[in-house]
N, C-alpha and C positions, 0 to 999 in steps of 0.2 A: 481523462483523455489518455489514450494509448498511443505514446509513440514509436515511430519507426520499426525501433529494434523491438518491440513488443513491453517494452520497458512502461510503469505510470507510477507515479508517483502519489501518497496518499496521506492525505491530514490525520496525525490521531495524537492526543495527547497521553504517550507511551509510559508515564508516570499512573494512569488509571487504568486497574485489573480489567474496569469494563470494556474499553474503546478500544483497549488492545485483543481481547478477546472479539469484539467485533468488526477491528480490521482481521483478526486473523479469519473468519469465519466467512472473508470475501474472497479468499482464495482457496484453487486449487492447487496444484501443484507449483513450490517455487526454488525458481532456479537460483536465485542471487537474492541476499536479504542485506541491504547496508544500513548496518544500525549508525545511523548521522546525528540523531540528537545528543544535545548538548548545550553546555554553554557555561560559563562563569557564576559564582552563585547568586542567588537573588540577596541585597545589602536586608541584615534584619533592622529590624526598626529600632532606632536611638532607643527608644527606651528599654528597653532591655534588659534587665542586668546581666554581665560582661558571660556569666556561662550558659545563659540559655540564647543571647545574639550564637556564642562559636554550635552550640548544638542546633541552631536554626541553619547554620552559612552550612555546615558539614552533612546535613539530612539533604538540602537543598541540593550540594554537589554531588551526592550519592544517587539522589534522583534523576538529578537529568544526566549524568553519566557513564552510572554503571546499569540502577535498577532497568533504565529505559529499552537497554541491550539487551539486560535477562530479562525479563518481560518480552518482550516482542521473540525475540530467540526462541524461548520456552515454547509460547502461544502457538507460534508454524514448526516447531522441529517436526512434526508429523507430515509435514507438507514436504520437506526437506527430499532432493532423491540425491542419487548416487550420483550425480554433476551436479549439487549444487552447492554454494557457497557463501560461506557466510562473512561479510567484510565490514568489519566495526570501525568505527574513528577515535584513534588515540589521539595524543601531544606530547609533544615537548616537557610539557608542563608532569607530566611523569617522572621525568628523571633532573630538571632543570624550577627549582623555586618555585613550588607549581602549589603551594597552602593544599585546601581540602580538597579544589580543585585538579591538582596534580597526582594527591592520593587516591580521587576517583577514579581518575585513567591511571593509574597503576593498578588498582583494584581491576580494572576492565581489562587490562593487560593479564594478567594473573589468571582471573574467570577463562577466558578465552583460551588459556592451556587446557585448562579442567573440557572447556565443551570441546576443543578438538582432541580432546585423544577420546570424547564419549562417543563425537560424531563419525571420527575417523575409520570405521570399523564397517558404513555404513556408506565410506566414500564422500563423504562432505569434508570440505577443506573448510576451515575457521582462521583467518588472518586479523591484526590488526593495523591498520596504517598512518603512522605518527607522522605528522608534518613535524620539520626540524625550524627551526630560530626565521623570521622572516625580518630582514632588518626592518621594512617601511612599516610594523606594523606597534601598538602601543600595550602588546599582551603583555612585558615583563615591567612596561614602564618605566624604561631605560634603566634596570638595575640589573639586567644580563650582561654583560662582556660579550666578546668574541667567543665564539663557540667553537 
């Protein structure tokens, strides 16, 4: 469904070459691309032994978000015109106790230099947008302080 401002929103699990490739192949030209996925890493399973759980937690957070941005990003830059923009979701968790999780979105932060000065040339602006400390919420589990 298309709303209002022509704006719609589209399921794709951004982690797979294929599904990003064929959301990208349902558009034509795009104005605004916000890479939103994300999330905490998936817990590996107890049994584990102790370096392949951190090399499971740390694949997991790379996935859902950094590769999920470069993937999708990559897939439409051809679509990309000279007003349009590309707007990723950072965190807190970048610069504030943020485990692999944290280093993913500083990895996405980092990237996101590299694609705006490629796209910059072409007139696409590339931002990131960090939400800051939310007190109501249980992301640091109360082991953040005042910020």
């Amino acid at each position: 469904m298309v709303g209002s401002i022509g704006a719609r929103g589209v399921v794709c699990d951004a982690t797979s070459t294929e599904q990003v490739e064929a959301l990208a192949a349902q558009f034509g030209e795009v104005d605004v691309l916000v890479n939103a996925a994300g999330g905490l890493p998936e817990p590996a399973p107890e049994c584990l032994p102790i370096l392949e759980a951190q090399l499971a937690q740390w694949h997991s957070s790379l996935a859902q978000n950094l590769l999920t941005a470069v993937l999708t990003t990559v897939a439409v830059q051809d679509k990309l015109t000279s007003i349009s923009c590309v707007i990723s979701v950072g965190s807190i968790g970048a610069e504030r106790r943020g485990g692999s999780y944290g280093a993913a979105k500083a990895a996405l932060a980092a990237w996101n230099t590299s694609l705006s000065a490629g796209l910059a040339p072409r007139g696409v602006t590339c931002n990131v947008i960090s939400a800051g400390f939310v007190a109501d919420t249980n992301f640091f589990r109360g082991q953040l302080g005042p910020v």
